[in-house]
Every structure is written in C-alpha cells, then in structure tokens.
matplotlib code that plots the C-alpha trace (Angstrom):
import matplotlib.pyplot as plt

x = [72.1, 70.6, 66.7, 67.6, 69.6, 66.5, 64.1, 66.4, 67.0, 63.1, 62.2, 64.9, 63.2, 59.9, 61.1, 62.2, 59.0, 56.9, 59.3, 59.4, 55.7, 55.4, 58.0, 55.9, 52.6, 54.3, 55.3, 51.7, 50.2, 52.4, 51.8, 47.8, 48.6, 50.3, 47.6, 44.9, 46.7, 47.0, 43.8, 42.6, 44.2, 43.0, 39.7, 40.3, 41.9, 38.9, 36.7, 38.4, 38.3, 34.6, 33.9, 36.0, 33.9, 30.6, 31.0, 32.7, 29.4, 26.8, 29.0, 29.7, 28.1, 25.7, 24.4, 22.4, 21.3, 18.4, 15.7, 12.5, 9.7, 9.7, 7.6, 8.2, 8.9, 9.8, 12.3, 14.9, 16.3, 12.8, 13.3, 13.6, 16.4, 16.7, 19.6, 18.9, 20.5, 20.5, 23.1, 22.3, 23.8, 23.0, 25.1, 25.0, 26.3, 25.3, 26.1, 25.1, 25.9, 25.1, 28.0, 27.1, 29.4, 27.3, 24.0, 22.6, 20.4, 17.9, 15.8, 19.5, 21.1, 24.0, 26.5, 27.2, 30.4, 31.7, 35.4, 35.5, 36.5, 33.1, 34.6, 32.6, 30.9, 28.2, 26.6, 26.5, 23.9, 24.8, 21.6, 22.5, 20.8, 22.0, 21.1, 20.3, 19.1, 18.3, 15.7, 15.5, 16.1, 16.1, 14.8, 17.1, 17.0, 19.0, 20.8, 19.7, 16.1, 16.3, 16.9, 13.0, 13.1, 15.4, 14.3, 17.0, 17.7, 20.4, 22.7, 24.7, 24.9, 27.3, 26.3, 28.8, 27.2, 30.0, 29.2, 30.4, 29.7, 29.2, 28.4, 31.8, 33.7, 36.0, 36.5, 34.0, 33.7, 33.4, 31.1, 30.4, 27.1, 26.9, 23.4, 22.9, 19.3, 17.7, 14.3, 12.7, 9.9, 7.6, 9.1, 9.8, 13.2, 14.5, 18.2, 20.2, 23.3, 26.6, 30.1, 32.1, 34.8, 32.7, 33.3, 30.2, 30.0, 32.8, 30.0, 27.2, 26.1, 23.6, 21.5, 21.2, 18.2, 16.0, 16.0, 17.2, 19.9, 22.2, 23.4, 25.8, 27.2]
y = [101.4, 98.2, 97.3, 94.7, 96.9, 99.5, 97.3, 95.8, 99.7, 99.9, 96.9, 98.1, 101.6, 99.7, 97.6, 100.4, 101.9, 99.2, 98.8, 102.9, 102.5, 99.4, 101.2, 104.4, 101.8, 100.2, 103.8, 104.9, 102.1, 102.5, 105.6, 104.9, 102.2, 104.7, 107.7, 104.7, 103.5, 107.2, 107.9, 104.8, 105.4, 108.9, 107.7, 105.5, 108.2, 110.4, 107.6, 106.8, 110.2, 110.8, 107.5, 108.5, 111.9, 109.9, 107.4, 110.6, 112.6, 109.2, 108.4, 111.7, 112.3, 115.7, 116.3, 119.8, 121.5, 124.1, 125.4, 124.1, 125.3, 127.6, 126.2, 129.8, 132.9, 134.6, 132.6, 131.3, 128.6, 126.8, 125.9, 122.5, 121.9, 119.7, 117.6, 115.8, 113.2, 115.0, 112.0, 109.2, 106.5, 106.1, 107.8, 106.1, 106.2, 110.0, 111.9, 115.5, 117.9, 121.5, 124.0, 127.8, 130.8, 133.3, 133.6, 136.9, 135.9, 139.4, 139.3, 139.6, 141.3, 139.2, 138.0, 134.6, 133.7, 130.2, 129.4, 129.4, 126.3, 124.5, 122.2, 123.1, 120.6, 122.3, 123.8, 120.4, 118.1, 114.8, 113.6, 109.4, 108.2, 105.0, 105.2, 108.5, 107.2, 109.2, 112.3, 110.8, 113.5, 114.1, 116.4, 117.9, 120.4, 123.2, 122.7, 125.7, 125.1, 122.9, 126.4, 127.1, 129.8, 132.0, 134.5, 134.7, 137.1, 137.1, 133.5, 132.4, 128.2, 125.5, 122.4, 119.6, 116.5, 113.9, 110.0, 107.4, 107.9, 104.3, 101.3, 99.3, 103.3, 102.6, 106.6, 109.4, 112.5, 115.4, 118.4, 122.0, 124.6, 127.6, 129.7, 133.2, 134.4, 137.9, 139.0, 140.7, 143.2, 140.5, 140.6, 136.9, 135.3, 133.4, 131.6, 132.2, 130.2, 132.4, 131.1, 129.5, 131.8, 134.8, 137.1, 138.8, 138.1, 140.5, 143.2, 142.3, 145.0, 144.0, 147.1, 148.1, 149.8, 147.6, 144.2, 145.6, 144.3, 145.4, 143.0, 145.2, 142.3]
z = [58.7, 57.6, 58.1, 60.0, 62.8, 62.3, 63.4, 66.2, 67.7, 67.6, 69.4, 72.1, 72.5, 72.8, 75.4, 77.7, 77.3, 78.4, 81.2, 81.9, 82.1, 84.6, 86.7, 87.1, 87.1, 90.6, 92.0, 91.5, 93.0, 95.5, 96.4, 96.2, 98.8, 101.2, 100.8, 101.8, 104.7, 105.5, 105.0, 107.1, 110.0, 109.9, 109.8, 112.7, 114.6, 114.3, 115.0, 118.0, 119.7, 118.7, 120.3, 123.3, 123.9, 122.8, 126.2, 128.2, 127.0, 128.7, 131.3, 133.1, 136.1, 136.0, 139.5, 140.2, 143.5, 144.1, 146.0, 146.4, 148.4, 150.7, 154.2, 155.7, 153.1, 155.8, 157.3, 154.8, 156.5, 156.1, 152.1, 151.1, 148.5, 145.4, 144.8, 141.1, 139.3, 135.5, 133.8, 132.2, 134.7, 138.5, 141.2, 144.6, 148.2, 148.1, 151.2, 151.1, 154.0, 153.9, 155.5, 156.7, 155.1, 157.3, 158.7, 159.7, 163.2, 162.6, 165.6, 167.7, 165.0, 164.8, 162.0, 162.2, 160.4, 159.4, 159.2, 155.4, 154.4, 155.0, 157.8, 160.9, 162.0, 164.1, 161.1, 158.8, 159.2, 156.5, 154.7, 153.0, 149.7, 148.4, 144.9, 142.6, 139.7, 136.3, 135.9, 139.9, 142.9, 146.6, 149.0, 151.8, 154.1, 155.7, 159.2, 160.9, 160.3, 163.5, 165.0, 165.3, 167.7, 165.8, 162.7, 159.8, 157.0, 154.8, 154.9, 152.8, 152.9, 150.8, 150.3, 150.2, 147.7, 147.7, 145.7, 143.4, 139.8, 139.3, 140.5, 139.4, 140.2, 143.7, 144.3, 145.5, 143.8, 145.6, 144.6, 146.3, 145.4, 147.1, 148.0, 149.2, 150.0, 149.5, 150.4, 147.4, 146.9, 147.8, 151.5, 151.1, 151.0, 147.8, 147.2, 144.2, 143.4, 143.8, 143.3, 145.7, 146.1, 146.7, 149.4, 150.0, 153.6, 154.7, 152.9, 155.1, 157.8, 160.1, 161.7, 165.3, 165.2, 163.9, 162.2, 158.6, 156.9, 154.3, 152.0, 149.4, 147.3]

ax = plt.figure().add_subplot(projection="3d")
ax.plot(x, y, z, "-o")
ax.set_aspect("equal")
plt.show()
C-alpha cells in the first residue's frame, strides 16, 4: 500500500469520527433538551397544585359554634352560644336557626322528642347577620329559653348555620353542630359538642319519682 493511499484511509477514518462524535453531540443535547422540558413542566405541575391548595387553604370558609355563658347554670336552655367567623375572608347573609333533638321538661318529667331531621319549625327560632367578618362572631340564643316558666335538664339542640362564603359566591352553604348538655358535679349544666348522627336520645329515661334524670349515652 502506497503512502499516499495510507494517508487517504486515515483522513477517511478521521472524518467519520468527527462525524460519529457530532452525531452523539446532537443526541445528547437532545436528550438534555427533553429531560429540561420534563423537568419544567414538572416543576410547573407541582407549582400549580401547591398554588391551588395555597388559595383553597385562604379561601375556605371555617365557621365554629359553642357555648358561652351560662345566664342560669341551672337551667340549660339559658346559655348564650357563639357562632365565629375563624377564615380569613368574610361570610355574609348568615342565617342561623337552632333545631331541638330532645329536651327533657324535669319539673313535668317529660321527654320531648323532635322529628329527627331538624325540620320542625316550632322549635327553630332564625337569628340574620349580614356580614361575619374575620376573628369577628355573634351571639345567639336557644329557642326554648323563651319557655321561662319551664325547668330543663338534659337537651340535646342542633343548630343549623347556613351563608355565602363570599361576597362574589351565588350559592349558600349549609352547616349543622350538634350540643347535648350534662349537669356535672358542680350541679350546673354545661354543653358539649356530640356528633350529628348520634342516637343518644332513645337512651334517655326520665324519672317518675323525682326530677332525676338518667342520661346513659
């Protein structure tokens, strides 16, 4: 083989590897391209949903209910009860109502019982706010202490808090909070938040001997 055709095979051998090289140069750029892409849309993805939650998390309505002071300890039905805006934006066109599960009348010894699906209309009295706003509350009161004439014991009570989570929002939302008092050692009578599907009413026995009651639940 001649010098000549020596140095020809070489500079062929060099040319494919400097095109070999570019080749595998574009693929790996390539490839860097796709992972970014990749990568930025995951980034997006995950900033998206964390923005999502974020305005969810400021934006969601947190209302509360609970007792507040007691005018009578010895009459339940004479506590004041808190309704407080807890969120971060105004709720407005609040209408609370308050619903009776059962009532236990002690001086007659009768068990009143409600129909159970918070709809009579005897036993709610509606109480209007227009505007709730932030770390801001209102006071309502229980139906039944219009009843001034009659002692209560044990009563269970729901209260019904319906309103518009915003201003620019066209539907209500709709929120029950159930209450059951007990008289403790004290001999006064306190309300502690029970669940609203709770049955204890159909476990409450009302004595006819005196003006005990037996609340088993």
């Amino acid at each position: 083989m001649s010098k000549k055709h020596r140095n020809k095979k070489r500079r062929t051998k060099a040319k494919r590897r400097v095109k070999q090289k570019k080749k595998i140069s574009v693929k790996q750029s390539g490839k860097k391209k796709k992972t970014t892409v990749k990568r930025l849309l995951s980034y997006i993805s995950v900033g998206t949903l964390i923005a999502i939650i974020s305005i969810w998390f400021c934006v969601k309505p947190r209302v509360s209910v609970q007792p507040d002071v007691a005018l009578d300890p010895n009459n339940p039905v004479f506590t004041t009860f808190l309704i407080r805006n807890n969120g971060y934006l105004a709720i407005r066109d609040v209408i609370t109502s308050n619903a009776l599960d059962w009532a236990v009348e002690t001086d007659k010894n009768v068990l009143i019982i409600g129909p159970g699906d918070y709809s009579d209309t005897f036993t709610i009295k509606e109480q209007f706010a227009p505007v709730i706003y932030p770390d801001q509350e209102i006071s309502i009161e229980i139906y039944f202490s219009k009843l001034k004439y009659n002692q209560f014991g044990n009563m269970a009570i729901v209260f019904k808090i319906s309103f518009r989570p915003h201003k620019w929002w066209p539907w209500r939302r709709e929120m029950l909070r159930r209450f059951v008092s007990k008289k403790r050692t004290d001999g006064q009578w306190y309300w502690f938040p029970t669940p609203i599907k709770k049955t204890d009413r159909f476990n409450v026995n009302v004595s006819k001997n005196s003006n005990a009651v037996d609340n088993k639940h």
